[in-house]
N, C-alpha and C positions, 0 to 999 in steps of 0.2 A: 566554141561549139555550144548549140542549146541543149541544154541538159533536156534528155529524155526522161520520165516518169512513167512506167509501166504499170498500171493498177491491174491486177491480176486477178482478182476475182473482184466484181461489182456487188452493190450493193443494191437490192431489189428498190427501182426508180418509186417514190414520193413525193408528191406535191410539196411543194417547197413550204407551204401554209400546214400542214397536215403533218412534218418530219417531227418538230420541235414538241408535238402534242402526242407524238405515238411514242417518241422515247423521252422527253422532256431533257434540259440542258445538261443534267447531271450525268445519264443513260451515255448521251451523245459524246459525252467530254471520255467516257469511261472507253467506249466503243475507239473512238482515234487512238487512245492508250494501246489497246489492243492491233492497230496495227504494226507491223516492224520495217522499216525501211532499211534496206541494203545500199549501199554504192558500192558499186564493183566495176570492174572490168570491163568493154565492149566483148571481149573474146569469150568470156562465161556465157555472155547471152548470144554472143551470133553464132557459136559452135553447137547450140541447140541444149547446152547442160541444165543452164538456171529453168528455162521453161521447164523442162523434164520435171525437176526436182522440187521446183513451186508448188504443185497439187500435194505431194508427200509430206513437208514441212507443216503447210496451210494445214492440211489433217489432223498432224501430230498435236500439233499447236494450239489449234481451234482460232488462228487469227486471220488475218491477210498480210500477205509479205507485198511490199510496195517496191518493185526494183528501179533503180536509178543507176543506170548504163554508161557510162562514159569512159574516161579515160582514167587511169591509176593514178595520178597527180592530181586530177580533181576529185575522187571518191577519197582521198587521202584530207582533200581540204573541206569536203563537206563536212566529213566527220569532223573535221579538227576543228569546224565551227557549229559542230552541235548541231548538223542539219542530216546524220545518218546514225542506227542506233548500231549500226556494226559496218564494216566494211572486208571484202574480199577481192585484193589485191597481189600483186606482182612485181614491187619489182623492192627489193630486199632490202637495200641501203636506203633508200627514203623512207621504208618501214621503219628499220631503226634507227635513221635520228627522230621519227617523231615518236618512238619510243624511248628512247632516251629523253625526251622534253617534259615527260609524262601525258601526252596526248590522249594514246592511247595504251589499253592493255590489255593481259592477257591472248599477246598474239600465239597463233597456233599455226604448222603447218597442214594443209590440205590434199594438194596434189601438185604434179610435177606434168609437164611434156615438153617441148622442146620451141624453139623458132628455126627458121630455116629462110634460106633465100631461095624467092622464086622469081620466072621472069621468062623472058618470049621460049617456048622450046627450042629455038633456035641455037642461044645461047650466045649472041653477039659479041656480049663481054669477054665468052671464054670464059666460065668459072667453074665449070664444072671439075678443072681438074688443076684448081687452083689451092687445092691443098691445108691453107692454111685461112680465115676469116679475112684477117690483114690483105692477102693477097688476091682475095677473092672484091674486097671492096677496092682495091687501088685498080683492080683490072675493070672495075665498074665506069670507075671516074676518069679511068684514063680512055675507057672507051669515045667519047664520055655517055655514060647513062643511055636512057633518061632511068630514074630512080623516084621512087612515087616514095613517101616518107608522111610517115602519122601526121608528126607538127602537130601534139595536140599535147605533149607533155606526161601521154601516158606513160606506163612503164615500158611498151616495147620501143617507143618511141627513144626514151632513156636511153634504153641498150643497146638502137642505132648510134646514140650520137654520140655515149663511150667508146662503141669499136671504132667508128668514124675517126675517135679522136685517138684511140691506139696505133688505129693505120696512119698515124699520121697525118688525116687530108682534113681541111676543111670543107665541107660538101655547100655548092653555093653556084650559084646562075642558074641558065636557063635549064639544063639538065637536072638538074635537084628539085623534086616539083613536091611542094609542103602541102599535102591537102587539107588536112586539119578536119579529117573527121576519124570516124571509128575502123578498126579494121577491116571489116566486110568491104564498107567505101572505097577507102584506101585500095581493095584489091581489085576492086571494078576499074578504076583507074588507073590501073597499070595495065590490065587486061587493054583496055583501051589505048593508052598510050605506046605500049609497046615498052614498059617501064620494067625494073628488077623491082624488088619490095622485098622489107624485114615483116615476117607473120609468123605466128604461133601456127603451129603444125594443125592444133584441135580446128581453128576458124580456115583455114585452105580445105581443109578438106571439106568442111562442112560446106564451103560456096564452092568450091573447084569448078562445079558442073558450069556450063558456060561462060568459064574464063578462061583466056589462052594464056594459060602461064601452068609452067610444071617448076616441080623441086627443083632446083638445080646446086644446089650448096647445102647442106645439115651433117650435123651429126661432130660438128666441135663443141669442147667441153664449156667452151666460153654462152652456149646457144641451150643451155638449160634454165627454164622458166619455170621458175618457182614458186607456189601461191600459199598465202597465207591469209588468213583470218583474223579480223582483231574490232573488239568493243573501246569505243572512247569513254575514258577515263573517268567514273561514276563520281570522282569526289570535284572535276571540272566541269562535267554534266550532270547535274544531277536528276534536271526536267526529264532527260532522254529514256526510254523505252527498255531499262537497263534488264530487265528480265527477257524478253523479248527479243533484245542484241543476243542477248547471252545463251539465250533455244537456239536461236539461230548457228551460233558460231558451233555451241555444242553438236548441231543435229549435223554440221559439215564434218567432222571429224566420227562420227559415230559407224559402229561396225557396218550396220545396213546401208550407211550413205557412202561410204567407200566402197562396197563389196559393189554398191550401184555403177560408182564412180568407175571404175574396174572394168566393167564389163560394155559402158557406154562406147557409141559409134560402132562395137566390132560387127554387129549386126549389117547394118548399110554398111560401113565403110571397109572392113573385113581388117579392121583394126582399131584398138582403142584412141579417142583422143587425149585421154590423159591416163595417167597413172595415179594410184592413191597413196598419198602420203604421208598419214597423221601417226604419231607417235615415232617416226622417225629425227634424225637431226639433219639442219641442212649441211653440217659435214659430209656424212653419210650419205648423202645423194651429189655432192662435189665428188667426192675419191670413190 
């Protein structure tokens, strides 16, 4: 996937001859210091949150937050090579081994909402009263499919191809179709194909509108998405923007950015897309 870079507030256009002389090199080097780069999630950005929440931080701050959108596996590996000064991710167990490597630190929980399977309202595979995840996916593949999947190594992607492997199937031929892009994508091409698909509750709703695919499966315990915040390792980084990571991850967790967080989508959607979750444990949101 090509990494996206979102520059979210520009900087007033200068002749290319005329920049170096208005702020000279020192100015210039201090000014980049100043912005903060995220890698996160597609689903942060295509459920409409991170834009929201961009102008509020950018304020607080007095900086420019630079987002880089992709998939939880690769916002995991930017960071881990020093190319993001914080990251806001999903999917828990790859958190903690590169927490355990010392990668990164200071991770934090943020917010919670769910995945769920969607797919034609018709419901061809039958899953709607398929009871349990395992038997909801066997009934997919045994249909067979078709079944639209990340293929991009993010985290929802992950926690297809764990249930995948609980249900015992290997998912593979013409019916398993890997798109290998970001959610929103992913969901257009199932719309089209006449596909089932793994998505996070916040990004369905947020495209729903001209996709023919409805709920048809949530609400097992296995299908809680959990998001966490975390700074790469300042004594392995030490170039990185460590102050900067560190607004950043704090202003996610802070009373005003949850109480935000909280009340987000119920407006349009007559429901929240996520829940806020900091100072909780993820115990605590399992049981």
């Amino acid at each position: 996937m090509r990494l996206q870079e979102k520059h979210l507030v520009r900087l007033p256009r200068v002749g290319a001859l005329v920049l170096p002389v208005l702020l000279g090199a020192g100015t210039a080097r201090a000014q980049a210091m100043r912005d903060v780069i995220v890698a996160t999630t597609t689903s942060t950005q295509d459920s409409g949150l991170l834009d929201s929440l961009t102008p509020r931080f950018e304020h607080q701050c007095r900086c420019r937050l630079k987002v880089i959108a992709v998939g939880t596996g690769q916002s995991l590996a930017l960071g881990a090579r020093g190319e993001a000064d914080v990251v806001l991710v999903h999917a828990p167990a790859l958190e903690e081994k590169y927490m355990s490597e010392g990668t990164f630190v200071g991770r934090r929980l943020v917010m919670t909402n769910d995945f769920v399977l969607v797919g034609p309202p018709g419901d061809p595979a039958g899953i709607k009263d398929a009871g349990r995840i395992e038997a909801a996916l066997t009934r997919i593949a045994a249909a067979p499919g078709p079944f639209a999947s990340r293929g991009d190594s993010s985290g929802t992607n992950i926690l297809e191809l764990n249930l995948w492997r609980k249900a015992g199937i290997t998912p593979a031929g013409a019916w398993y179709l890997q798109v290998g892009q970001g959610m929103a994508a992913t969901l257009r091409v199932a719309s089209q194909k006449g596909a089932y698909a793994l998505t996070d509750r916040g990004t369905y709703l947020a495209q729903r509108q001209g996709l023919e695919l409805a709920i048809l499966f949530e609400g097992a315990a296995e299908l809680l998405n959990i998001y966490h915040v975390m700074v790469p390792n300042p004594q392995v980084f030490p170039n990185l923007n460590r102050k900067g990571g560190e607004a950043f991850a704090a202003f996610m967790v802070s009373q005003a950015t949850q109480a935000y967080i909280k009340d987000f989508g119920v407006a349009r959607f007559g429901q929240p897309l996520f829940f806020p979750a900091a100072g909780k444990s993820e115990a605590e949101l399992v049981h």
